[in-house]
N, C-alpha and C positions, 0 to 999 in steps of 0.2 A: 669172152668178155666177162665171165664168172670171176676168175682170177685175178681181171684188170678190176672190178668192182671191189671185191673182196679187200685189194690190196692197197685202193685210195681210201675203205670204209677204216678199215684198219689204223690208217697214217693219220687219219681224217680225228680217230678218236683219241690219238697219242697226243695232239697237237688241241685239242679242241679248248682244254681249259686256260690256254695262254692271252695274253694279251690281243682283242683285236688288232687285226691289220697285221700283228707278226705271226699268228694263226695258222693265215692265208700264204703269207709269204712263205712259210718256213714249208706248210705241207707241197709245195711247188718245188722245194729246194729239195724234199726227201723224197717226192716224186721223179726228179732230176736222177738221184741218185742208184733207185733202183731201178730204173728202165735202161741205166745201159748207156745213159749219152757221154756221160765222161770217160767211155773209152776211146770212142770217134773222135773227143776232144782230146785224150792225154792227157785229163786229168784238168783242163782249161774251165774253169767255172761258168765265165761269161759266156764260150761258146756254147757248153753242153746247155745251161741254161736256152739260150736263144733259139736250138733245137728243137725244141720241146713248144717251138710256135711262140712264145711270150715276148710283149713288145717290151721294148726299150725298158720304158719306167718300168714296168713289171721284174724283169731280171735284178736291176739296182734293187728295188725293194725286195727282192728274192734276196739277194747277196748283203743286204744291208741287215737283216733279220738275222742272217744267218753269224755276219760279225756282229754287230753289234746289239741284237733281240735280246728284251727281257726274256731269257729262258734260261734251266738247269735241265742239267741229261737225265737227274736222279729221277727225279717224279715223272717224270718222260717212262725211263726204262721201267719204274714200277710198273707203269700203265700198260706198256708193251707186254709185260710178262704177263697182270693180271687178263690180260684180254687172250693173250695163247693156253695159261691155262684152262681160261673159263670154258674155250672151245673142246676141249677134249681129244684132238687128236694129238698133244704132245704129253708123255708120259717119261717121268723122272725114273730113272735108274735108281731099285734101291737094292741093299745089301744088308740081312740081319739089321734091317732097322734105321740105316742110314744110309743117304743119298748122296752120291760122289757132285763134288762140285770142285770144279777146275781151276783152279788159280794158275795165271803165266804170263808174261812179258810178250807182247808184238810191236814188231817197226813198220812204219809205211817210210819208205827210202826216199831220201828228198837230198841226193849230193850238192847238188847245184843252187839250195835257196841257202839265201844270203843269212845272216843273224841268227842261223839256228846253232844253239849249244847241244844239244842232247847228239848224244850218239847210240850204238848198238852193235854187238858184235853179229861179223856177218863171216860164218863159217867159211863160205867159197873164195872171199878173198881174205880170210883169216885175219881179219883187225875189225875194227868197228869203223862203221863210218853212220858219215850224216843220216840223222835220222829221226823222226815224231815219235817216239816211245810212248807207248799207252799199258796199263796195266789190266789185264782183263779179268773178273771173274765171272764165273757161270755153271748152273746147274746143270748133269749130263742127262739125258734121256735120248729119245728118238721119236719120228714120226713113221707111225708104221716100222718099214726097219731099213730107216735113214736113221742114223747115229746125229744129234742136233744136241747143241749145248744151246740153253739158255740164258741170255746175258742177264747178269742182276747188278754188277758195276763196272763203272769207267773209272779207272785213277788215271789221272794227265800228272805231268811234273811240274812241281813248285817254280815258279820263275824265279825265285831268290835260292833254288841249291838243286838247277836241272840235270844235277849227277844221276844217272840210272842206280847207284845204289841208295840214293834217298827216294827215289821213286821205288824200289822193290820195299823199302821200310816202310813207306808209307800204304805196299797194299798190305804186306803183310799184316799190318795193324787194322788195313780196313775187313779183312777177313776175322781178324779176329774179334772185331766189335759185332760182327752181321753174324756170325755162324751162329746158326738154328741146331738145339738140341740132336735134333736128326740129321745133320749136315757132316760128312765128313771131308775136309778138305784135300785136296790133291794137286802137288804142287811138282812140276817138271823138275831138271836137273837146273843148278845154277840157284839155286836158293838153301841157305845155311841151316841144319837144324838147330847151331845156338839162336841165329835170328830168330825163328820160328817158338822158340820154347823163351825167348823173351820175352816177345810180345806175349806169350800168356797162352799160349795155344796149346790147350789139353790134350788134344789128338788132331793126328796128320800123316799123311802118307807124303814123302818124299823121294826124287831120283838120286842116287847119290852117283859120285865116280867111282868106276872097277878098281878104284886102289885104295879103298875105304878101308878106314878100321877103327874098332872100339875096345872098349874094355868091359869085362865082368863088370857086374855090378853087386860082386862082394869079391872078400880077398880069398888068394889060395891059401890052402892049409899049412901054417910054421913049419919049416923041417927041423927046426930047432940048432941050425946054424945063421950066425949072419942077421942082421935088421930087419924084423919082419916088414913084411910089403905093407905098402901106402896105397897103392893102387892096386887094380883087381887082372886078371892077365888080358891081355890083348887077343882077339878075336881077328882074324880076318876073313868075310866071305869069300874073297876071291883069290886063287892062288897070282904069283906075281912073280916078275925076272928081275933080279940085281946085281948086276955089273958080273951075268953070266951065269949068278946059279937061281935058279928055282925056288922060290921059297913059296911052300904047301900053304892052302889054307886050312883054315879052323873046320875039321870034323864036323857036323851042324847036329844041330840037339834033335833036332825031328827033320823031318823032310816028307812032301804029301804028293801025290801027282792026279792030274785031271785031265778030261776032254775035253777042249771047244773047239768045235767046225771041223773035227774031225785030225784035228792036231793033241797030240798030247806036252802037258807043262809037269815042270816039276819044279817046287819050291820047297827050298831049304830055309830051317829056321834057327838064329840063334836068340836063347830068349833074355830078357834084362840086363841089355848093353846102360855102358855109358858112352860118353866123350872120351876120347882118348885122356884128355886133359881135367878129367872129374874122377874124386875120387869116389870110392860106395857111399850110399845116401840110402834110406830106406825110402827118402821122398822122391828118387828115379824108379821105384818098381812101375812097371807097365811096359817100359820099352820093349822093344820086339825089332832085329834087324833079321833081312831075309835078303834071298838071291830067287831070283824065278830063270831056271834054263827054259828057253822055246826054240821051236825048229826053223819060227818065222823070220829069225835075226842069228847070224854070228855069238858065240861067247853067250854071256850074261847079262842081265839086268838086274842091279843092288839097288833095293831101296831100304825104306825103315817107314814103320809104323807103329805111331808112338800109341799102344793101346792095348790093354791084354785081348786077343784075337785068336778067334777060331779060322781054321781053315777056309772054310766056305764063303767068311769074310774077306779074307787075302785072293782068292781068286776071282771072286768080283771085282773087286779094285784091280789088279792087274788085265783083264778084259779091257778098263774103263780107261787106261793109260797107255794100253798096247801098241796105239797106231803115235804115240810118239817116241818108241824107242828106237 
């Protein structure tokens, strides 16, 4: 009963400063939701509601709160976070000073309703289908040593431009307005580092694809035939096959290796890339692209981290992303 208290005192105080009568409603509708009844329903509002013992008018006013209630999620989720951290059993991941916080795209799959524009690529049947897109961000820690991210925003899509890539611009910009001095952001595969360094974002760890490449970011030295270079030579971490031969990757300026859990990683570093498509700038020094081999997956994982970074930094962050490669 500890758990059952704990859990409506909890809901009780996310909800409390709302409007009477939507208050009441709405903690009935999030009680709804963590107990479990819309599974028995399939996801059926009105039945899972009605489960849960609540007459008639009560469910309408559950359901009518829930569409149409003066509420915002934002002050909600602050509330939610200020009350987990205030308790002290949830502790942020930090690293040299900075705290991984998760930026990524989730679908809740809804083929069959009517009027929905938003779609979502869905790997197993290899296209995108119907689907509620939301943008998630959240800080990474654990409870005890359960691995638990902490939500701190919701992005929904614009109803005037429900494309998933005006939904990815628009978190990308809300991460960048919210990131905290000591935040470092971490962002799966499927997100551009030109997007990312548009919007204004000083530092960030990205997944990239195994067929990534950049360039120096200064030129190689005159041989004194021919036009000197415009751009700085191309980098690749990962080697690759072309129409039958083999083509090597780029040698790595450093390379470090570590233990966790009794596995060992090895990460290769090349320092001060650019874009393929940029030429040297003295205003790109910082970048830093790397490859980390593990024993836990196939091949490699390429990311980039736009920051000048020590070791011990780069292998925290890759722990912090490990269970999505």
């Amino acid at each position: 009963m500890n758990v059952i208290n704990d859990t409506i005192q909890a809901l009780a105080m996310v909800v409390e400063k709302l409007p009477i009568g939507t208050n009441l409603a709405l903690l009935q509708f999030y009680w709804m939701l963590v107990s479990g009844e819309l599974l028995a329903s399939r996801g059926a509002l009105f039945p899972a509601l009605q489960a849960m013992g609540l007459e008639e008018a009560e469910v309408r006013r559950s359901w009518a709160a829930f569409r149409y209630g003066a509420w915002d999620i934002e002050p909600m989720l602050r509330i939610w976070r200020e009350h987990i951290e205030s308790e002290g059993h949830w502790q942020g991941h930090q690293y040299e000073g900075y705290y991984a916080k998760a930026v990524d795209l989730t679908a809740y799959w809804r083929p069959t309703l009517k009027g929905l524009k938003t779609k979502h690529y869905d790997a197993q049947a290899d296209k995108a289908l119907p689907a509620v897109v939301l943008g998630m961000i959240g800080r990474v820690g654990s409870v005890g040593k359960q691995r638990m991210a902490l939500l701190t925003d919701l992005v929904r899509s614009d109803p005037n431009d429900p494309s998933e890539a005006a939904l990815q611009a628009r978190l990308v910009q809300r991460v960048a307005e919210g990131l905290a001095e000591d935040e470092m952001p971490i962002f799966d595969a499927g997100f551009k580092i030109s997007e990312l360094q548009d919007a204004g974002l000083s530092r960030f760890e990205v997944r990239l694809p195994k067929n990534f490449t950049a360039r120096r970011n200064y030129l190689p030295d005159y041989d004194g035939s021919g036009r000197p270079a415009e751009y700085g030579k191309r980098v690749r971490p990962l080697p690759r096959t072309y129409r039958g031969k083999v083509i090597a990757a780029t040698p790595p300026d450093r390379e470090t290796t570590w233990q966790v859990g009794g596995f060992e990683f090895r990460a290769e570093f090349w320092d001060d890339l650019v874009l393929p498509k940029l030429k040297p700038e003295s205003k790109n020094q910082g970048s830093l692209g790397f490859s980390v081999q593990t024993p836990r997956y196939s091949g490699a994982s390429i990311s980039q981290l736009r920051r000048n970074s020590d070791n011990l930094q780069r292998q925290g962050k890759y722990v912090e992303t490990d269970g999505q490669h």
